[in-house]
PyMOL CGO cylinders between C-alpha atoms (Angstrom):
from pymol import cmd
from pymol.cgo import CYLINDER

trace = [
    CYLINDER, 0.00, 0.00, 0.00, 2.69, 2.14, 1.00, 0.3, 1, 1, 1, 1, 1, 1,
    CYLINDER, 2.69, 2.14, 1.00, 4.59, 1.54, -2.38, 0.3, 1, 1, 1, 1, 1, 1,
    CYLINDER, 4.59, 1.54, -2.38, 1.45, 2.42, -4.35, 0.3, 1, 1, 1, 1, 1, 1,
    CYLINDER, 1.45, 2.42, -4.35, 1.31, 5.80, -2.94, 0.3, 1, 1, 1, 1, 1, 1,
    CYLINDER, 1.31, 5.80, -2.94, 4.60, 6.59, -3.37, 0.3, 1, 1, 1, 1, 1, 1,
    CYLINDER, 4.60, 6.59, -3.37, 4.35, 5.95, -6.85, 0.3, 1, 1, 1, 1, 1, 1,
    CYLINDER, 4.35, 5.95, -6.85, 1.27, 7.87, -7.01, 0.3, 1, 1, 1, 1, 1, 1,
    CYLINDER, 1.27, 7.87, -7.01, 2.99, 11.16, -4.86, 0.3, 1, 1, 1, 1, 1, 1,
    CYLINDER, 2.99, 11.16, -4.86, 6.13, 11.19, -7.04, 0.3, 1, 1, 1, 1, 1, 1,
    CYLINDER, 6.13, 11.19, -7.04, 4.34, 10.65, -10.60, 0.3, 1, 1, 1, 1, 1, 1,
    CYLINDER, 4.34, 10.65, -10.60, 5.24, 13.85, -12.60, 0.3, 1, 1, 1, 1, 1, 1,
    CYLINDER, 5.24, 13.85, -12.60, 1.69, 15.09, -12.91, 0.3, 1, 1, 1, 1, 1, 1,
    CYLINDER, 1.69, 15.09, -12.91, 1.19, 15.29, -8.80, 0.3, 1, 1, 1, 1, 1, 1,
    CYLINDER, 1.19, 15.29, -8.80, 4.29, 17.13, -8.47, 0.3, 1, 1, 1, 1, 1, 1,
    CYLINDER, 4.29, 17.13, -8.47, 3.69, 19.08, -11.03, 0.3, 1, 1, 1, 1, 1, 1,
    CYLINDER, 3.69, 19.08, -11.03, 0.07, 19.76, -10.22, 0.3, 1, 1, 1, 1, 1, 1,
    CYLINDER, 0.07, 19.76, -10.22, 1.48, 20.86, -6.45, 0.3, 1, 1, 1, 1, 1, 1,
    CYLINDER, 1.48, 20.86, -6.45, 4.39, 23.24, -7.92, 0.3, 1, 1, 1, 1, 1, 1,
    CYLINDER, 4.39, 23.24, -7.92, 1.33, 25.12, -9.84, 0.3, 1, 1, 1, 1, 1, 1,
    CYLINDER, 1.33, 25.12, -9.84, -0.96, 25.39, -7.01, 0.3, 1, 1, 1, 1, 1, 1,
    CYLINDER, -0.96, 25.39, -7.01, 2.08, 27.16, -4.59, 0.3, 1, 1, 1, 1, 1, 1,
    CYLINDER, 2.08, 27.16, -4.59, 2.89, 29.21, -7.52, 0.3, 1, 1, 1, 1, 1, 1,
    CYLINDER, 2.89, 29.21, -7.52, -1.10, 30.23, -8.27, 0.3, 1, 1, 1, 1, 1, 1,
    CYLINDER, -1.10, 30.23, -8.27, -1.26, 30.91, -4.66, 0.3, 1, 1, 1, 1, 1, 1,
    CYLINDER, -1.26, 30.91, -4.66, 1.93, 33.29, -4.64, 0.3, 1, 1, 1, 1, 1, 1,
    CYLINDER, 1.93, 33.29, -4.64, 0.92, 34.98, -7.42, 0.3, 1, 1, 1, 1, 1, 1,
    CYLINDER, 0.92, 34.98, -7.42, -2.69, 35.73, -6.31, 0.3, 1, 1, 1, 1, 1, 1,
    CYLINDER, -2.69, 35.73, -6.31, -1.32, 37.30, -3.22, 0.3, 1, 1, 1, 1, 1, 1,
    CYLINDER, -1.32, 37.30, -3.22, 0.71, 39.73, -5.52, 0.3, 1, 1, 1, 1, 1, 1,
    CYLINDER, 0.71, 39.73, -5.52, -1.65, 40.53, -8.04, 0.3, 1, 1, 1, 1, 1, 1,
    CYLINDER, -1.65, 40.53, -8.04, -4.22, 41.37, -4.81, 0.3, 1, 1, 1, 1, 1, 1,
    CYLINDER, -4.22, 41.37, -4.81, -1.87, 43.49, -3.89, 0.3, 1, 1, 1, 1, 1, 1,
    CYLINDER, -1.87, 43.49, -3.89, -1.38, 44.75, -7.11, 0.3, 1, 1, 1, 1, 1, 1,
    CYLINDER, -1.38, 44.75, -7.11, -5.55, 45.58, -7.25, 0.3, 1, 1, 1, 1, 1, 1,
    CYLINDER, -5.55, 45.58, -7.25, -5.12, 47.02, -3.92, 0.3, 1, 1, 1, 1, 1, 1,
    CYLINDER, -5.12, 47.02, -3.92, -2.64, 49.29, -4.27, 0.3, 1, 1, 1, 1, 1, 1,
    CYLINDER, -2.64, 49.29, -4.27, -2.39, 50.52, -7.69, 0.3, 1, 1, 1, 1, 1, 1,
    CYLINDER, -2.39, 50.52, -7.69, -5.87, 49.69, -9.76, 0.3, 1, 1, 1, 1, 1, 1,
    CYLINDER, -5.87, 49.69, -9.76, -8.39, 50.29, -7.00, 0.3, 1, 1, 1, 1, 1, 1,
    CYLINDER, -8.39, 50.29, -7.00, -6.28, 54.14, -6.24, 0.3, 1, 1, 1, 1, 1, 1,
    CYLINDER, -6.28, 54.14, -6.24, -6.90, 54.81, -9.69, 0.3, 1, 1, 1, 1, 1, 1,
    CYLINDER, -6.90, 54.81, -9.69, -10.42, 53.70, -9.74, 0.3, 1, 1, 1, 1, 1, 1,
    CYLINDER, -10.42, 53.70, -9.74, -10.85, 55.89, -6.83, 0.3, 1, 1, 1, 1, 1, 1,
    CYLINDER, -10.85, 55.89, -6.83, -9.39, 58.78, -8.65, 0.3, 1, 1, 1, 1, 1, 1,
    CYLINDER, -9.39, 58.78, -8.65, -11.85, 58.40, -11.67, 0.3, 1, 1, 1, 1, 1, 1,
    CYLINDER, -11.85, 58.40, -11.67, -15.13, 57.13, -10.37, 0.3, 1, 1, 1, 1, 1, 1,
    CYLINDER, -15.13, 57.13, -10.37, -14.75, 58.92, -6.54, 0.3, 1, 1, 1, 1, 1, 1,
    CYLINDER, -14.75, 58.92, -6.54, -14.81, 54.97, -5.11, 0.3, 1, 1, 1, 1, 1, 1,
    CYLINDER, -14.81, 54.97, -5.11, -12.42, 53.58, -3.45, 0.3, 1, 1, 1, 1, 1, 1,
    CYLINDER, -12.42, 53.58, -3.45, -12.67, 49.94, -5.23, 0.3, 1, 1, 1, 1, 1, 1,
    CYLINDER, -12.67, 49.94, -5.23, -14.30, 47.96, -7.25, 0.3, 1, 1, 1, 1, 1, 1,
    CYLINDER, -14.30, 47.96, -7.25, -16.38, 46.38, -5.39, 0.3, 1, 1, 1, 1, 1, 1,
    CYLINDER, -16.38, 46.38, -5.39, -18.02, 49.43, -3.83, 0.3, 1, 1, 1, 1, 1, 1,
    CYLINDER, -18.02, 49.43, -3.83, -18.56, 51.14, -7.38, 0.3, 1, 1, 1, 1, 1, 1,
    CYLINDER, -18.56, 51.14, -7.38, -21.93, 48.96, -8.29, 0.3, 1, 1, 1, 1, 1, 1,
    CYLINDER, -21.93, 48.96, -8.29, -24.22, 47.50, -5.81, 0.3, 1, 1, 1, 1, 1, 1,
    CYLINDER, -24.22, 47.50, -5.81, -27.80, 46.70, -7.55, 0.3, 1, 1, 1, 1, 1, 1,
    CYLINDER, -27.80, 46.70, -7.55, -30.44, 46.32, -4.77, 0.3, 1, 1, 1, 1, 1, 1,
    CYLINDER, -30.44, 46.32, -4.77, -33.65, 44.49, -6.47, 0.3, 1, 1, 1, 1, 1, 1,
    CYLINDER, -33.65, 44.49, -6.47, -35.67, 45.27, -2.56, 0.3, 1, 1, 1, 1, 1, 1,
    CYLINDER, -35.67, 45.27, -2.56, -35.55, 47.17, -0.01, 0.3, 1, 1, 1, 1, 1, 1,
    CYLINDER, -35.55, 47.17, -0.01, -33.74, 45.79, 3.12, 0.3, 1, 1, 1, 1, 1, 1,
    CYLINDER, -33.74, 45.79, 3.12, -32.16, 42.82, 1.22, 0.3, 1, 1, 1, 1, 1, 1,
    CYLINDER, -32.16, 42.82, 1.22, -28.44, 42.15, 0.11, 0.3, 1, 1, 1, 1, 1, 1,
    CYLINDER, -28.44, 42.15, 0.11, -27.55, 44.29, -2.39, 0.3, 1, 1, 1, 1, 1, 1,
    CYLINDER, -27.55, 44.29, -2.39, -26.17, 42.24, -5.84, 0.3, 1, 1, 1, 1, 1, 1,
    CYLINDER, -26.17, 42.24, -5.84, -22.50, 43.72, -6.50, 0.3, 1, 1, 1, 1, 1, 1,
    CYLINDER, -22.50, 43.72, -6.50, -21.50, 43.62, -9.60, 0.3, 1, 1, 1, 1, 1, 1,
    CYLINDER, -21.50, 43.62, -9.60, -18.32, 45.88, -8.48, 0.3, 1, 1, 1, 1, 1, 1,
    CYLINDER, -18.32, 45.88, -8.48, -17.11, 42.55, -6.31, 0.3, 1, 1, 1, 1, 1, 1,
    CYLINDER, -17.11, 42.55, -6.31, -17.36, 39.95, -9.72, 0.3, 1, 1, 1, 1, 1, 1,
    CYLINDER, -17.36, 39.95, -9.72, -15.57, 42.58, -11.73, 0.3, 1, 1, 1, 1, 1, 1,
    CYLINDER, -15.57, 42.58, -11.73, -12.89, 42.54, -8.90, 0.3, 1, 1, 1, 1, 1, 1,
    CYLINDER, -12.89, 42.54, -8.90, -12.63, 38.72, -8.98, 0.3, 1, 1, 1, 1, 1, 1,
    CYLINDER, -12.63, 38.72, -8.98, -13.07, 38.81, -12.35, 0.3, 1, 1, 1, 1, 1, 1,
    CYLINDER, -13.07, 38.81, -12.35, -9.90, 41.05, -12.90, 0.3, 1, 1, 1, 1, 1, 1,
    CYLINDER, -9.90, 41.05, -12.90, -7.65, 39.41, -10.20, 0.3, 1, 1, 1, 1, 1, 1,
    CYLINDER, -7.65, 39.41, -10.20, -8.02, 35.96, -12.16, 0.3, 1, 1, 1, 1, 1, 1,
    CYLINDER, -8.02, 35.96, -12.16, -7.17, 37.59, -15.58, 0.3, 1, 1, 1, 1, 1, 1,
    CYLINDER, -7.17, 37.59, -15.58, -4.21, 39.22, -14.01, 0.3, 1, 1, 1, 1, 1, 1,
    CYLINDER, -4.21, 39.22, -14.01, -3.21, 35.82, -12.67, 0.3, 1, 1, 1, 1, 1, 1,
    CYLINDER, -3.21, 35.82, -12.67, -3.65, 33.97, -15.62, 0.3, 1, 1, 1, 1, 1, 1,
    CYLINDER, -3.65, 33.97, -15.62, -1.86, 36.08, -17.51, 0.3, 1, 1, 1, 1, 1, 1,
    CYLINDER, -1.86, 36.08, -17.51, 1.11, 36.40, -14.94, 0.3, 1, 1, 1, 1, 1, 1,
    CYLINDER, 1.11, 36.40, -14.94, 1.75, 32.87, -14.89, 0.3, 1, 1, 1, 1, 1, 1,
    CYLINDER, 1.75, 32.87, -14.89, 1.18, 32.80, -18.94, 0.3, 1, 1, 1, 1, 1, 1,
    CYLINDER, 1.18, 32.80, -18.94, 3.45, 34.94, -19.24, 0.3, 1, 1, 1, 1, 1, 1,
    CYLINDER, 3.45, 34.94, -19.24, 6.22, 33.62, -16.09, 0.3, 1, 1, 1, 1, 1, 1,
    CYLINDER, 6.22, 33.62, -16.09, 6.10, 30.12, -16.58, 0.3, 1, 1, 1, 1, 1, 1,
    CYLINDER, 6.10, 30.12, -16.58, 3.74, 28.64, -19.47, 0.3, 1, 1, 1, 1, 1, 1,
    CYLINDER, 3.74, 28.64, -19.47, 5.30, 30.67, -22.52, 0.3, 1, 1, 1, 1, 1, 1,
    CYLINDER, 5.30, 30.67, -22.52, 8.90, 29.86, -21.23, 0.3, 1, 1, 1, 1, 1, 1,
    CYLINDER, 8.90, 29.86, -21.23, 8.07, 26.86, -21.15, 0.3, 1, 1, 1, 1, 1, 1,
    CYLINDER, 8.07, 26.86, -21.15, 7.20, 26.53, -24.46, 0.3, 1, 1, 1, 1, 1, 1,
    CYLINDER, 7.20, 26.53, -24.46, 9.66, 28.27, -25.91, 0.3, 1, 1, 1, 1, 1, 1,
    CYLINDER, 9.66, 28.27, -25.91, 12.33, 25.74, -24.51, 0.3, 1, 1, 1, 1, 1, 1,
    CYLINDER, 12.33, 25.74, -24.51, 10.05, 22.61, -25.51, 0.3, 1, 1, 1, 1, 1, 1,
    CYLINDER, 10.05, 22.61, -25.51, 10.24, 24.10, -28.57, 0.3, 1, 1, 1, 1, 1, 1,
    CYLINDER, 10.24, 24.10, -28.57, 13.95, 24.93, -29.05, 0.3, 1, 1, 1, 1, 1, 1,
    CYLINDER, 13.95, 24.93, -29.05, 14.14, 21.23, -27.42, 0.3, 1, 1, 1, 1, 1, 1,
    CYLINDER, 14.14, 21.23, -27.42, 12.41, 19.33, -30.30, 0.3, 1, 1, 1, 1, 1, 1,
    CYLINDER, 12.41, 19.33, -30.30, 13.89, 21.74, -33.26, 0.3, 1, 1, 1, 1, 1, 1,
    CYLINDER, 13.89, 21.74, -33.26, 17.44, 20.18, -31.57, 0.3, 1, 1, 1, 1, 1, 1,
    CYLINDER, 17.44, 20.18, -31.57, 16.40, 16.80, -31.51, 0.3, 1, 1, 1, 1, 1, 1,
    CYLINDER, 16.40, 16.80, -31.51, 14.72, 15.96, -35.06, 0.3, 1, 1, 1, 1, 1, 1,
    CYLINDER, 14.72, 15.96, -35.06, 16.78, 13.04, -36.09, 0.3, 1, 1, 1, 1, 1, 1,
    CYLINDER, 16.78, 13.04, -36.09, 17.52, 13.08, -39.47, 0.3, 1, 1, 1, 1, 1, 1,
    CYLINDER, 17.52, 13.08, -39.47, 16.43, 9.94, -42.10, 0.3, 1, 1, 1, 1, 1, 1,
    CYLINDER, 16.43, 9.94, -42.10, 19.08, 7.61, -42.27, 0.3, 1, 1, 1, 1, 1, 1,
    CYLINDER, 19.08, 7.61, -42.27, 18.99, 4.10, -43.17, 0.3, 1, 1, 1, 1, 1, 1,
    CYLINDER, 18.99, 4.10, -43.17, 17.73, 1.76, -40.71, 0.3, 1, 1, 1, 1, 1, 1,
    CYLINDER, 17.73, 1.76, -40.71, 19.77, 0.11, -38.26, 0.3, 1, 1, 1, 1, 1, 1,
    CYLINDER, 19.77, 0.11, -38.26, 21.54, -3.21, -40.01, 0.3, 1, 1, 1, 1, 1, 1,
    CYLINDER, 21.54, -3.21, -40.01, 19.33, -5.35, -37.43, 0.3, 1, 1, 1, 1, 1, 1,
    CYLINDER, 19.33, -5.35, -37.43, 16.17, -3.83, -38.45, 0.3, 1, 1, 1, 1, 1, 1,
    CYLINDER, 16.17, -3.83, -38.45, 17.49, -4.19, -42.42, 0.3, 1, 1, 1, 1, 1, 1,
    CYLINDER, 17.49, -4.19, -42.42, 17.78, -7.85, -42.18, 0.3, 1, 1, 1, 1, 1, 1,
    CYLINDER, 17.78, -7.85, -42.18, 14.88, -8.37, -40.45, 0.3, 1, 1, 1, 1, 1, 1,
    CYLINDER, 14.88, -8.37, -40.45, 12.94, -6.35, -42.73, 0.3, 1, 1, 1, 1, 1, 1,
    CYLINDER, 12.94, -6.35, -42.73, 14.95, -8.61, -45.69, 0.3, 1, 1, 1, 1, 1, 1,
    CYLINDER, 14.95, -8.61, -45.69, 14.06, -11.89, -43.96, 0.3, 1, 1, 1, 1, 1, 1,
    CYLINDER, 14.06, -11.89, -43.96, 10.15, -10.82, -43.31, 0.3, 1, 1, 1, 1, 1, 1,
    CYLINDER, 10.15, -10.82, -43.31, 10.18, -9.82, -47.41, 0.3, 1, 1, 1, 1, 1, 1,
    CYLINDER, 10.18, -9.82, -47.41, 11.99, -13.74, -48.07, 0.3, 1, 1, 1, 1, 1, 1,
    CYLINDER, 11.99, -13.74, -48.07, 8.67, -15.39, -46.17, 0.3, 1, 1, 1, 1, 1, 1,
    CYLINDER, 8.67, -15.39, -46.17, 6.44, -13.29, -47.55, 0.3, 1, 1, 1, 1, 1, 1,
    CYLINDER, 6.44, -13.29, -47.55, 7.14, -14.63, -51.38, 0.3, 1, 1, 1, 1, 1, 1,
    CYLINDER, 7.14, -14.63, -51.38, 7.83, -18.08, -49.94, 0.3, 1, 1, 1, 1, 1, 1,
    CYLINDER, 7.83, -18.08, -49.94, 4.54, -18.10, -48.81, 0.3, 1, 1, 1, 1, 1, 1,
    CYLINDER, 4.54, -18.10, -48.81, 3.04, -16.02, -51.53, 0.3, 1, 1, 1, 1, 1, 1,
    CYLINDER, 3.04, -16.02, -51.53, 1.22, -13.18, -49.60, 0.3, 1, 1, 1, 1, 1, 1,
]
cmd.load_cgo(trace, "trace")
């Protein structure tokens, strides 16, 4: 049992899986701080709120929970500015090495290995023995 989840914990995927969910984490603490401290200021400067999610609040009755739009456009923008930090930090390096990677490693055509030549020679021999 104990094997089986060591396989399992050290697969590629899980570990890979766990690096992204650290690094998501990190980087939603920076781009909330990034909201907080630069986009909501400016927001505050053009609109006379101080965020987002204080700029539109629709109330459908009176003495109920108001609907705020201003907090899902928050949300909203801190996941694009996520996804597009760790786009742009660690999936587009990424694949820009895979891709220098696999332009390096193309093997050429050459002629096949002398084992696979001879067995391809003695497969063609039964063949018209056997007439197929």
């Amino acid at each position: 049992m104990l094997t089986g989840f060591k396989t399992f914990v050290l697969r590629g995927n899980v570990v890979d899986l766990a690096v992204a969910v650290v690094i998501g984490s990190a980087f939603t603490t920076v781009v909330g701080a990034l909201v907080e401290g630069l986009i909501n200021p400016i927001i505050g400067a053009v609109f006379g709120q101080p965020s987002l999610v204080e700029l539109w609040d629709i109330t459908l009755r009176e003495g109920t929970t108001p609907i705020s739009i201003g907090l899902i456009l928050t949300a909203t923008l801190n996941f694009v500015l996520v996804a597009a930090a760790i786009y742009l930090i660690v999936v587009l390096p990424l694949n820009r090495l895979a891709e220098r990677r696999k332009a390096g490693q193309e093997p050429t055509p050459t002629a096949p290995a002398p084992d696979i030549a001879l067995l391809t020679e003695i497969r063609d021999l039964l063949a018209a023995r056997t007439g197929l």
